[in-house]
N, CA, C, O and CB atoms as a CASP TS submission, in Angstrom:
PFRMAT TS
TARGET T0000
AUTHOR 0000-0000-0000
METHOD Language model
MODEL 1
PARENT N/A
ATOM      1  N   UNK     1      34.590  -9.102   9.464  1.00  0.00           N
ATOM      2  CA  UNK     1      34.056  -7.849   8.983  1.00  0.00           C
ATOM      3  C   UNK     1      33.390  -8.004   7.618  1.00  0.00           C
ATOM      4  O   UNK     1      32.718  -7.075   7.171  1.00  0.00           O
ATOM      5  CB  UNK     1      35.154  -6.815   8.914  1.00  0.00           C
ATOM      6  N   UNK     2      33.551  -9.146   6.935  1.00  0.00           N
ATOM      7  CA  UNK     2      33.503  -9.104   5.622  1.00  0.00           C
ATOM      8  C   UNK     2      31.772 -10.281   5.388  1.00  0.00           C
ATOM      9  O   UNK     2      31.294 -10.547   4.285  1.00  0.00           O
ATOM     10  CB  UNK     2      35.319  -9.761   4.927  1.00  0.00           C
ATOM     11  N   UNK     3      31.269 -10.691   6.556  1.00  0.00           N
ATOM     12  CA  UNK     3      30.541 -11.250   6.785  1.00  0.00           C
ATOM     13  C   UNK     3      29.225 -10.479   7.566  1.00  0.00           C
ATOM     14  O   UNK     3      29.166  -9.604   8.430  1.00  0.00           O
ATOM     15  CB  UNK     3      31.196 -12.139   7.249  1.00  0.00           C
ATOM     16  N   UNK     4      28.094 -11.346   6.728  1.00  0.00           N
ATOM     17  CA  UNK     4      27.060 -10.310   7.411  1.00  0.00           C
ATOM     18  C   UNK     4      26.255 -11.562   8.594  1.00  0.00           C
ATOM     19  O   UNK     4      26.109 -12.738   8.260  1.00  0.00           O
ATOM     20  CB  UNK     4      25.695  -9.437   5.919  1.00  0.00           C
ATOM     21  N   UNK     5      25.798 -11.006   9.993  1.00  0.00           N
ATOM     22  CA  UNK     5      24.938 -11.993  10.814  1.00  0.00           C
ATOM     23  C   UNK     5      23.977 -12.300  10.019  1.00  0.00           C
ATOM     24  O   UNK     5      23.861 -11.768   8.915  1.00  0.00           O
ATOM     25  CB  UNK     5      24.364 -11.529  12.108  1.00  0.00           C
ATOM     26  N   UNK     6      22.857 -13.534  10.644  1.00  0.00           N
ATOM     27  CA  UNK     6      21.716 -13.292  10.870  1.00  0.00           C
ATOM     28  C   UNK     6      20.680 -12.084  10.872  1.00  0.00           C
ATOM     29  O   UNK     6      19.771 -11.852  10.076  1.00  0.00           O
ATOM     30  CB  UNK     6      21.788 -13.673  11.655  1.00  0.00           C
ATOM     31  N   UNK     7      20.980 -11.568  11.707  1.00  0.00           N
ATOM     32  CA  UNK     7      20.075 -10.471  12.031  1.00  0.00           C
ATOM     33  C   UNK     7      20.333  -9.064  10.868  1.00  0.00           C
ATOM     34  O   UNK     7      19.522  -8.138  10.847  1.00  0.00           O
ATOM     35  CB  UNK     7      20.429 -10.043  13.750  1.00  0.00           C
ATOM     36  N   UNK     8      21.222  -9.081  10.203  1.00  0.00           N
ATOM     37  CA  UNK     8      21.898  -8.083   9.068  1.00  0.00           C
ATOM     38  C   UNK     8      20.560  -8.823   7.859  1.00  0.00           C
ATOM     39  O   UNK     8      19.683  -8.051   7.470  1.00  0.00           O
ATOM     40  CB  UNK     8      24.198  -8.479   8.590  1.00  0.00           C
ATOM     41  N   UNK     9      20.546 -10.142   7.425  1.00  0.00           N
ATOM     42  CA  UNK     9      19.507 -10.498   6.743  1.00  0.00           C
ATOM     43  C   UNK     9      18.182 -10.711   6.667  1.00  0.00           C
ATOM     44  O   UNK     9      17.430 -11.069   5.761  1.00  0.00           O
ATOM     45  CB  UNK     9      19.703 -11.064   6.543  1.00  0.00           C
ATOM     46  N   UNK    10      18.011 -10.346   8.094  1.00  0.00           N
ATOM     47  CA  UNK    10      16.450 -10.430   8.348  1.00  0.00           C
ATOM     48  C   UNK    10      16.147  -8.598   8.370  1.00  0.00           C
ATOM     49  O   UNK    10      15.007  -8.153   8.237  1.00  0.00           O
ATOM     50  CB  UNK    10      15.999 -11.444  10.162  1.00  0.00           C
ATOM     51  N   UNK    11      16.891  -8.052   8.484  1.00  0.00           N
ATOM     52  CA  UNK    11      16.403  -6.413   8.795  1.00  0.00           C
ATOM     53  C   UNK    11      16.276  -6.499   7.104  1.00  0.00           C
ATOM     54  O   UNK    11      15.193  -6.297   6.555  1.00  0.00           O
ATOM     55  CB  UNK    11      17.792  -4.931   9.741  1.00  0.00           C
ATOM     56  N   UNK    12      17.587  -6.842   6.294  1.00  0.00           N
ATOM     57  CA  UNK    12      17.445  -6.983   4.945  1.00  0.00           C
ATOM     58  C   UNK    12      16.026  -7.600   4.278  1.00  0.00           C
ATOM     59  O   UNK    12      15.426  -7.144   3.305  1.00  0.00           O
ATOM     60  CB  UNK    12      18.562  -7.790   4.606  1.00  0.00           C
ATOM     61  N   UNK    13      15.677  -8.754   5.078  1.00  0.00           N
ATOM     62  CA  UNK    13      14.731  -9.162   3.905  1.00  0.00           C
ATOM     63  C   UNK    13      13.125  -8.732   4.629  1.00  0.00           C
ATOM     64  O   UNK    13      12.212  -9.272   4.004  1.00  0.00           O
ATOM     65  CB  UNK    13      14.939 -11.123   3.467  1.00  0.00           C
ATOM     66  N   UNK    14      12.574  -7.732   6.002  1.00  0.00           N
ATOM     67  CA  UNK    14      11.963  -7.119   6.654  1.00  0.00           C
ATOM     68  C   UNK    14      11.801  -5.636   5.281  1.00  0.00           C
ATOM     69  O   UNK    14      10.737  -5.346   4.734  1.00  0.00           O
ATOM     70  CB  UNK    14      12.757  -7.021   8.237  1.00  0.00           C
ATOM     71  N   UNK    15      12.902  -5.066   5.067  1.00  0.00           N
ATOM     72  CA  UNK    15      12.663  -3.914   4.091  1.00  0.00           C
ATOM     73  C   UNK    15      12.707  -4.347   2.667  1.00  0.00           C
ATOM     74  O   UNK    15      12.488  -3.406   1.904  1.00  0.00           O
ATOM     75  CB  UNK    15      13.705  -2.801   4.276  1.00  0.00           C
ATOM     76  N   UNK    16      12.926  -5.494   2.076  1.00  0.00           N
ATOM     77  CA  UNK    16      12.550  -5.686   0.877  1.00  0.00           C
ATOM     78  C   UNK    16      11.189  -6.312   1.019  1.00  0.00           C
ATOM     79  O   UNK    16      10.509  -6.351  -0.006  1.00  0.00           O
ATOM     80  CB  UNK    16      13.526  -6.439   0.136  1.00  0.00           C
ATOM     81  N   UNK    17      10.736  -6.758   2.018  1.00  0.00           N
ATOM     82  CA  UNK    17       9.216  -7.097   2.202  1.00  0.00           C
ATOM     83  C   UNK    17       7.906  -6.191   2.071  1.00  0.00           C
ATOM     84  O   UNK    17       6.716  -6.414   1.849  1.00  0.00           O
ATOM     85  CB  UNK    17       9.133  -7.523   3.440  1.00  0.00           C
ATOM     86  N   UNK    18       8.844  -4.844   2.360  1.00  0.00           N
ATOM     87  CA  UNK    18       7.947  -3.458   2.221  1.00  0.00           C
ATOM     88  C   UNK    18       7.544  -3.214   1.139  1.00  0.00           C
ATOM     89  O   UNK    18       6.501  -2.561   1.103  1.00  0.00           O
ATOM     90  CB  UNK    18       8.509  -2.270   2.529  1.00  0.00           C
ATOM     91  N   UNK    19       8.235  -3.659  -0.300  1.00  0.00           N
ATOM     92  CA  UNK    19       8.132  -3.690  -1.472  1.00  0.00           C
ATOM     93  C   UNK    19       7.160  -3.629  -1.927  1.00  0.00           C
ATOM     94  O   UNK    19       6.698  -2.638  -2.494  1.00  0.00           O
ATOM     95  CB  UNK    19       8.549  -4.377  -1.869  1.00  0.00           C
ATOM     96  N   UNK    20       6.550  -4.857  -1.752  1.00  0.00           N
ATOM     97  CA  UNK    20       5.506  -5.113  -2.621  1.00  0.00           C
ATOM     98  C   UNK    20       3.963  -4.661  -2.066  1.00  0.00           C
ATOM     99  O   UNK    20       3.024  -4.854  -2.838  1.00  0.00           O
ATOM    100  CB  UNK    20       5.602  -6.623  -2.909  1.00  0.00           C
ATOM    101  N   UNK    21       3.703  -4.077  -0.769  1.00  0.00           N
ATOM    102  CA  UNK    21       3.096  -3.787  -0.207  1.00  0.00           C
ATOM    103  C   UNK    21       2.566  -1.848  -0.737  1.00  0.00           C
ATOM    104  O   UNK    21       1.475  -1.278  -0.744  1.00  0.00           O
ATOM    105  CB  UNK    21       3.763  -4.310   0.993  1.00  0.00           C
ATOM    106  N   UNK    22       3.888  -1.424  -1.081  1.00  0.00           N
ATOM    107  CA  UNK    22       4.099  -0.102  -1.393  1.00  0.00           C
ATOM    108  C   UNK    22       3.461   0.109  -2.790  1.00  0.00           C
ATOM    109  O   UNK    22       2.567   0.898  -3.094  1.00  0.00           O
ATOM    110  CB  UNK    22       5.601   0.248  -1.333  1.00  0.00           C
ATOM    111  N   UNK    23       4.359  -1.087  -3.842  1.00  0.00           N
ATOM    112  CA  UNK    23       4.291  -0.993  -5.056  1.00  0.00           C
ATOM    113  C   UNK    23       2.501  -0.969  -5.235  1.00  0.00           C
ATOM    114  O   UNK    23       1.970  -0.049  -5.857  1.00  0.00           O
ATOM    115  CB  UNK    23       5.212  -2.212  -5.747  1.00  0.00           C
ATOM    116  N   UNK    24       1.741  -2.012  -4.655  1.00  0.00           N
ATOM    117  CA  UNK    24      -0.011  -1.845  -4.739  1.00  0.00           C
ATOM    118  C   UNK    24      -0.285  -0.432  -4.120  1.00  0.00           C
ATOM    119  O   UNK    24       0.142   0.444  -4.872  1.00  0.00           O
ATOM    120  CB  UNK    24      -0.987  -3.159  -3.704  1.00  0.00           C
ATOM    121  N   UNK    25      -0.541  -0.215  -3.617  1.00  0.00           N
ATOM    122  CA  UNK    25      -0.288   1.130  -2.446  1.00  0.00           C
ATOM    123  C   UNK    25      -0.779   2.105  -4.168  1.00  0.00           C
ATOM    124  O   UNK    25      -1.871   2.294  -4.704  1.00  0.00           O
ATOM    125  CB  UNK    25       2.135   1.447  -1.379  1.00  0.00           C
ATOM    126  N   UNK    26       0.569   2.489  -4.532  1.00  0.00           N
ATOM    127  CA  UNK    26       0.916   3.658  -5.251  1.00  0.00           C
ATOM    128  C   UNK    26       0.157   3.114  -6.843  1.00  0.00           C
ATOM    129  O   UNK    26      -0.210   3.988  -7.628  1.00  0.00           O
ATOM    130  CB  UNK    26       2.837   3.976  -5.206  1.00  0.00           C
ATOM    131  N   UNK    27       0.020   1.974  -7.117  1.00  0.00           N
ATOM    132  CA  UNK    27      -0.574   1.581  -8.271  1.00  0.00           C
ATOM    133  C   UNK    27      -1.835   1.507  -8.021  1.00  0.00           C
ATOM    134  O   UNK    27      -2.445   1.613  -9.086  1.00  0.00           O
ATOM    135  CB  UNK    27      -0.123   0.462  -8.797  1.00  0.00           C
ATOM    136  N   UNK    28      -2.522   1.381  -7.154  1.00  0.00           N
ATOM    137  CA  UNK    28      -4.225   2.112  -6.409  1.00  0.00           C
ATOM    138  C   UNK    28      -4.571   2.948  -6.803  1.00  0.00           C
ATOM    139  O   UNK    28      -5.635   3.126  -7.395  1.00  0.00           O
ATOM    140  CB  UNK    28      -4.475   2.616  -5.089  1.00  0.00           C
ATOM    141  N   UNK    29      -3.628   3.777  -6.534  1.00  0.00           N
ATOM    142  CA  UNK    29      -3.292   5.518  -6.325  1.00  0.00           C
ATOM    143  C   UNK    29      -3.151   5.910  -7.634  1.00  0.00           C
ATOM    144  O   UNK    29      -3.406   7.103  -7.802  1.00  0.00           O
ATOM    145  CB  UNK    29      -1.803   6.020  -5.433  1.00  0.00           C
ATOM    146  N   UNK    30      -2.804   5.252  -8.691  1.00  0.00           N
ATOM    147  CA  UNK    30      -2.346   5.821 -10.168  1.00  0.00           C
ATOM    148  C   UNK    30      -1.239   6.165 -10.321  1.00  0.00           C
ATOM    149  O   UNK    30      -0.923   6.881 -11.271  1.00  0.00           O
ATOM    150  CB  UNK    30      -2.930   6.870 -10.650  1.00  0.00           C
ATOM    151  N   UNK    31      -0.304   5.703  -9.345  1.00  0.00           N
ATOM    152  CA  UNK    31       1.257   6.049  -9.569  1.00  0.00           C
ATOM    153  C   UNK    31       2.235   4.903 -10.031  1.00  0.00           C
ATOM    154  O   UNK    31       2.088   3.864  -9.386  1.00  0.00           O
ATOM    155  CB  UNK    31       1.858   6.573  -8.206  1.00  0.00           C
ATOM    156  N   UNK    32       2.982   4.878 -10.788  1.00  0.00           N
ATOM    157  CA  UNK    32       4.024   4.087 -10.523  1.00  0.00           C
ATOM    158  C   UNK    32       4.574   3.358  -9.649  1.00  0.00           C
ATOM    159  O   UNK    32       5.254   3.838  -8.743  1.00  0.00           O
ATOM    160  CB  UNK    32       4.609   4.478 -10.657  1.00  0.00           C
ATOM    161  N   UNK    33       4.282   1.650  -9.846  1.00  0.00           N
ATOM    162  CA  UNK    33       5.054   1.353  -8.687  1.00  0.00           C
ATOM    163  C   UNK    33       6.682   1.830  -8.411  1.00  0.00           C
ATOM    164  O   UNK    33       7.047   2.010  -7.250  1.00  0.00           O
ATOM    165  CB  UNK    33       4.983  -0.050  -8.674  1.00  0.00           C
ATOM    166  N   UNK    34       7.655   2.025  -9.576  1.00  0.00           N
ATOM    167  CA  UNK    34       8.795   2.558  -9.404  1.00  0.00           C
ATOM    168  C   UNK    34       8.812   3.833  -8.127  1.00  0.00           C
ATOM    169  O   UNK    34       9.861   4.037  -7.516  1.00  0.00           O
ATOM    170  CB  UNK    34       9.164   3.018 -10.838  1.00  0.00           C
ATOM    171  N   UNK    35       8.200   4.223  -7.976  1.00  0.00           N
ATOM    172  CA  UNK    35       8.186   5.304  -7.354  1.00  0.00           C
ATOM    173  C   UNK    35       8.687   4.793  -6.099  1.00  0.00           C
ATOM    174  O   UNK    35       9.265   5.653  -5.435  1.00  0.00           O
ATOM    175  CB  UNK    35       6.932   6.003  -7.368  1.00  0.00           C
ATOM    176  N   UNK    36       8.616   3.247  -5.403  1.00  0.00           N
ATOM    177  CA  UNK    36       8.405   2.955  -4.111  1.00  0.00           C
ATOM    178  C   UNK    36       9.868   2.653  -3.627  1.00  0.00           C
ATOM    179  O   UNK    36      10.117   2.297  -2.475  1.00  0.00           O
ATOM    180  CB  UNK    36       7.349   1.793  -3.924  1.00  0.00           C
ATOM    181  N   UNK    37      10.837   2.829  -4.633  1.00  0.00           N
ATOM    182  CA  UNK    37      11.946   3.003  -4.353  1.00  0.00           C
ATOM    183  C   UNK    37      12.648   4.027  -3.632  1.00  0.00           C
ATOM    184  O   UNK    37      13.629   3.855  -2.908  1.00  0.00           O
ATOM    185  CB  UNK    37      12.290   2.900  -5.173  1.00  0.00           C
ATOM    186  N   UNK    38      11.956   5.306  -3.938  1.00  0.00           N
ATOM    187  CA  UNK    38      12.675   6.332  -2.933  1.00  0.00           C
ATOM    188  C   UNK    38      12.080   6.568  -1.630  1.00  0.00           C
ATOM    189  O   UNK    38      12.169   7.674  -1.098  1.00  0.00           O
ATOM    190  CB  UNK    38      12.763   7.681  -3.521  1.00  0.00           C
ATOM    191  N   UNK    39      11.399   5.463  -1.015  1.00  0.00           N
ATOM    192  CA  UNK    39      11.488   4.926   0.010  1.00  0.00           C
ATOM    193  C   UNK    39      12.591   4.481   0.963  1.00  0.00           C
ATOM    194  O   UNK    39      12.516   4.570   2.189  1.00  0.00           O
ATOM    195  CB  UNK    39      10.974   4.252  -0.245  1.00  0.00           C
ATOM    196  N   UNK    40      13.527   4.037   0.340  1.00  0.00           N
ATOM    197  CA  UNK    40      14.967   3.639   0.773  1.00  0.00           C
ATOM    198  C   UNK    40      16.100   4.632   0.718  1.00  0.00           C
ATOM    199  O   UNK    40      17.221   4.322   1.122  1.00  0.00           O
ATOM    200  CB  UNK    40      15.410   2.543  -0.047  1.00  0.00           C
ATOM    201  N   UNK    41      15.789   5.963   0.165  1.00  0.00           N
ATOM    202  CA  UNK    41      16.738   6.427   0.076  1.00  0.00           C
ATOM    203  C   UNK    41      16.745   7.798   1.142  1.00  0.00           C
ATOM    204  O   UNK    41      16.029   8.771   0.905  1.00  0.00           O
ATOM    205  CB  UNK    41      16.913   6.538  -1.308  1.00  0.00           C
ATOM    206  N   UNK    42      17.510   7.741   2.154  1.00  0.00           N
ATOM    207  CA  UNK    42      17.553   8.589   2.978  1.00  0.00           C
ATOM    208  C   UNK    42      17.251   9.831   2.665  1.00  0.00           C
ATOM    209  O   UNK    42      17.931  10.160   1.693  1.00  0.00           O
ATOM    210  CB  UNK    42      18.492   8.538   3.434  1.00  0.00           C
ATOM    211  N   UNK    43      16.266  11.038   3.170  1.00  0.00           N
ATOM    212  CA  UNK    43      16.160  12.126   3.287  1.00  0.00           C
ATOM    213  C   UNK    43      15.153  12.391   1.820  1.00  0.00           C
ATOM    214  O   UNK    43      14.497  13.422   1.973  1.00  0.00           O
ATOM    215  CB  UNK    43      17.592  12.760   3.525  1.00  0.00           C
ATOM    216  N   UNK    44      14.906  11.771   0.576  1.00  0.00           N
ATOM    217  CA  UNK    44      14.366  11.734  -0.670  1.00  0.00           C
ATOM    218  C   UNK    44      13.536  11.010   0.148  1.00  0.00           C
ATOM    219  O   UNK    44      12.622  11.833   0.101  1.00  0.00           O
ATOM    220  CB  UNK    44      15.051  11.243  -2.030  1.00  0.00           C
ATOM    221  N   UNK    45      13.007   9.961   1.016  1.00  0.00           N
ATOM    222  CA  UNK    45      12.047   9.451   0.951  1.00  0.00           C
ATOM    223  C   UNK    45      11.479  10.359   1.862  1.00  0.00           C
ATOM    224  O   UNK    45      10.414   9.824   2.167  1.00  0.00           O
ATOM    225  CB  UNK    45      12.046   8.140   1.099  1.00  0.00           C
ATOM    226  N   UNK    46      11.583  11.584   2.568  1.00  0.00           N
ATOM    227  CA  UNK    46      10.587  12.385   2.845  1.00  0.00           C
ATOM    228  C   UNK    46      10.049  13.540   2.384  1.00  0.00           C
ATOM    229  O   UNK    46       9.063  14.080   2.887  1.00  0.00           O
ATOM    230  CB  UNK    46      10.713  12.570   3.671  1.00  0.00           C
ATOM    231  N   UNK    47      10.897  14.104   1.070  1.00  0.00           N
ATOM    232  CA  UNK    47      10.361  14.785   0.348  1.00  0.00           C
ATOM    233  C   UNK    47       9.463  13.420  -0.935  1.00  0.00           C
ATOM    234  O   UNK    47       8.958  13.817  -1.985  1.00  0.00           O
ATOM    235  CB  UNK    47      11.625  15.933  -0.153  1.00  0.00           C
ATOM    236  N   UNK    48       9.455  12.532  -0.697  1.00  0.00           N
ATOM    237  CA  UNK    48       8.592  12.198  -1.375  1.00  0.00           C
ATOM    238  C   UNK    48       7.443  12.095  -1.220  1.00  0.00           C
ATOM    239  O   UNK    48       6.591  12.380  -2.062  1.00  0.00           O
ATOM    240  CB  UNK    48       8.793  11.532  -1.671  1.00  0.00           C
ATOM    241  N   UNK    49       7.131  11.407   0.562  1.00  0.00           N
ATOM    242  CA  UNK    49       5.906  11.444   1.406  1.00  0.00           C
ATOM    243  C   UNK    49       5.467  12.951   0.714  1.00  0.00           C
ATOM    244  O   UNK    49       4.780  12.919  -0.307  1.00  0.00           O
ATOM    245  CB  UNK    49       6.203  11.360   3.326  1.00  0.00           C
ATOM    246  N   UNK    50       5.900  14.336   1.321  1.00  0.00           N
ATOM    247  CA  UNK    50       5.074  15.070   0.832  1.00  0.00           C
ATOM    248  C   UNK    50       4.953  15.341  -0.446  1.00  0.00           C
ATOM    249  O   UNK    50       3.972  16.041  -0.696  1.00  0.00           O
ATOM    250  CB  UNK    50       5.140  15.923   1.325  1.00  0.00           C
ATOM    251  N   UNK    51       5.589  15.043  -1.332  1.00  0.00           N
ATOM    252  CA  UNK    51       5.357  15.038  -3.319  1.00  0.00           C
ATOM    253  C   UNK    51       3.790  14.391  -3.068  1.00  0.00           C
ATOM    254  O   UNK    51       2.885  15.050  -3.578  1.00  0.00           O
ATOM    255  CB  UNK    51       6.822  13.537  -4.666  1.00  0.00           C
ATOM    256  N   UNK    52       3.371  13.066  -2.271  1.00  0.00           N
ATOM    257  CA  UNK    52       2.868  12.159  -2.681  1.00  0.00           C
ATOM    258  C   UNK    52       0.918  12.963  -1.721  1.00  0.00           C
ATOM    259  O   UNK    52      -0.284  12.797  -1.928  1.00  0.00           O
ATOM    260  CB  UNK    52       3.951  10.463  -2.167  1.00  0.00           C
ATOM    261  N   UNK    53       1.827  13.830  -0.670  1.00  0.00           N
ATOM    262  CA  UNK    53       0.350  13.821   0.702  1.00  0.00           C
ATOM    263  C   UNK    53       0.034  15.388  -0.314  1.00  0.00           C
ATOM    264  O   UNK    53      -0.990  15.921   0.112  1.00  0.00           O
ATOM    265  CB  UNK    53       0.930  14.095   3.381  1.00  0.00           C
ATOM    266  N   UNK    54       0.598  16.104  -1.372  1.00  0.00           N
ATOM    267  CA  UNK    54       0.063  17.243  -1.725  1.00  0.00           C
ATOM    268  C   UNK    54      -0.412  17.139  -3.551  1.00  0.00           C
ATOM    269  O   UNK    54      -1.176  17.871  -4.181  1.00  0.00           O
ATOM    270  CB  UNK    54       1.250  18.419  -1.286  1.00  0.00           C
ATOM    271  N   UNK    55       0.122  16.333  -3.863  1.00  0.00           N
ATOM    272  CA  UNK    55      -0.240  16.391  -5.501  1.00  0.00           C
ATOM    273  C   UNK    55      -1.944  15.608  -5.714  1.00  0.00           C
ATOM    274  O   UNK    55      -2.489  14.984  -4.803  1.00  0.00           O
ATOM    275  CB  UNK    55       1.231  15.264  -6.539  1.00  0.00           C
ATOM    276  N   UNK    56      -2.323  15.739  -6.559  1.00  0.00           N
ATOM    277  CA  UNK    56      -3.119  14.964  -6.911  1.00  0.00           C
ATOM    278  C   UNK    56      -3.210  13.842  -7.061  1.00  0.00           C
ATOM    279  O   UNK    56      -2.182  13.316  -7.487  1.00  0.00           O
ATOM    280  CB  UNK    56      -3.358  15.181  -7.509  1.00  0.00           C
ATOM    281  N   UNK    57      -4.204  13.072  -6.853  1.00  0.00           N
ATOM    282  CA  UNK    57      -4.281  11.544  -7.508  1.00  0.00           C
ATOM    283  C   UNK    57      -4.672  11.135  -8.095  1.00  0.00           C
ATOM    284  O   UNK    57      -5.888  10.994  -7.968  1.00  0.00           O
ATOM    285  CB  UNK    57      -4.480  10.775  -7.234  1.00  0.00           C
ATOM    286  N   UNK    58      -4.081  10.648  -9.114  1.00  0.00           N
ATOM    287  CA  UNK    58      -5.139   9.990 -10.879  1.00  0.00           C
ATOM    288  C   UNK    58      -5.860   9.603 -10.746  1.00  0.00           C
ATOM    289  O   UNK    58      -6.802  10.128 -11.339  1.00  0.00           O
ATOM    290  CB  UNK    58      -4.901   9.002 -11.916  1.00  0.00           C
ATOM    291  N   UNK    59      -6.144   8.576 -10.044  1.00  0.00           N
ATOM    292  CA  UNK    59      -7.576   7.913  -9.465  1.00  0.00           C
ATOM    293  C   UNK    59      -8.187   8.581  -9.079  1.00  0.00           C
ATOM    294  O   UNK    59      -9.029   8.974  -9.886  1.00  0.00           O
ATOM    295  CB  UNK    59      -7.685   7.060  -8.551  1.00  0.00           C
ATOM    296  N   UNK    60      -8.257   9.122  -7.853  1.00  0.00           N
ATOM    297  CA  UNK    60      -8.905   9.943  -7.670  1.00  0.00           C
ATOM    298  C   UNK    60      -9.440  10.969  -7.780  1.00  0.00           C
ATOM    299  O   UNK    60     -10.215  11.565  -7.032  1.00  0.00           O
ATOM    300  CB  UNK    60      -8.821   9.954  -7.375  1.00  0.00           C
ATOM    301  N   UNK    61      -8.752  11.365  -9.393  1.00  0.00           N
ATOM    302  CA  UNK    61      -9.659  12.265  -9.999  1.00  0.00           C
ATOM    303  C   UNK    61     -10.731  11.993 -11.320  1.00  0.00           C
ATOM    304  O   UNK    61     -11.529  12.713 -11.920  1.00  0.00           O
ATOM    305  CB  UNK    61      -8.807  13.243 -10.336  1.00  0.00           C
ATOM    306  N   UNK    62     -10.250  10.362 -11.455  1.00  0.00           N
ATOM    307  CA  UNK    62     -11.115   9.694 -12.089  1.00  0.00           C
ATOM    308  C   UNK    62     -12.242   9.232 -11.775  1.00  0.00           C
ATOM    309  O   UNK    62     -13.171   8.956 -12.534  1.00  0.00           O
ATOM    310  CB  UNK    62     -10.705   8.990 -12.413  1.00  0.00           C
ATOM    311  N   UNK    63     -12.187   9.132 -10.606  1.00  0.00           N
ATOM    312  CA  UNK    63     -13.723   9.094  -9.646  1.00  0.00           C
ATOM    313  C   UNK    63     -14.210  10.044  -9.291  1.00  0.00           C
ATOM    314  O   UNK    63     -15.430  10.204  -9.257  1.00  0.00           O
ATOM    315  CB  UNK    63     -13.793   8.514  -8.433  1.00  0.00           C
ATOM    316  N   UNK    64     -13.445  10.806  -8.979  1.00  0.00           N
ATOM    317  CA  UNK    64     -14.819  12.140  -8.860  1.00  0.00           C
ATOM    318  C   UNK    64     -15.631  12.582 -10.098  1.00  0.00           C
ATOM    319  O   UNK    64     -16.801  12.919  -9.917  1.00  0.00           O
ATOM    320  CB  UNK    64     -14.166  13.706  -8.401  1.00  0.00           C
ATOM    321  N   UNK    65     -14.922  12.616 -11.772  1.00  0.00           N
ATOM    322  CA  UNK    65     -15.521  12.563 -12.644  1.00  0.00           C
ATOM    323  C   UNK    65     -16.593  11.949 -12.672  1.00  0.00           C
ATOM    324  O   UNK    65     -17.535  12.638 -13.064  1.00  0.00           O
ATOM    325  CB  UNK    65     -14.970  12.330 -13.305  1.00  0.00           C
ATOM    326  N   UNK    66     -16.885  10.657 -12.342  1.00  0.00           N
ATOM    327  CA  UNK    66     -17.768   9.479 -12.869  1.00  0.00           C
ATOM    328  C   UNK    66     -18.835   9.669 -11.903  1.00  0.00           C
ATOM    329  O   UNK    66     -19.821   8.932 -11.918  1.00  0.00           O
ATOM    330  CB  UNK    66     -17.088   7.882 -12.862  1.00  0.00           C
TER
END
């Protein structure tokens, strides 16, 4: 019980792989990569999706300026 499989470390290192993929993602975007953490956290990572599909985007309001 006190031991994890194979397959316990690959699901493990499958979602820390998401990481860094996220962290560019949101630093594109003008956000914090920190942010890509509440990704992992049950039920916060879908009020974050919508924090993220309704607010503005820094960038993208830096380009529409220009």
């Amino acid at each position: 019980m006190g031991s994890m499989s194979i397959w316990h470390w690959l699901v493990v290192l499958l979602l820390l792989a998401q990481i860094i993929p996220i962290v560019k993602i949101l630093s594109k975007a003008g956000f914090s990569g920190w942010w890509s953490i509440i990704g992992f956290l049950p039920l916060v990572n879908i009020l974050g999706v919508w924090i993220f599909a309704f607010t503005k985007w820094p960038n993208v309001a830096e380009l529409r300026k220009s």
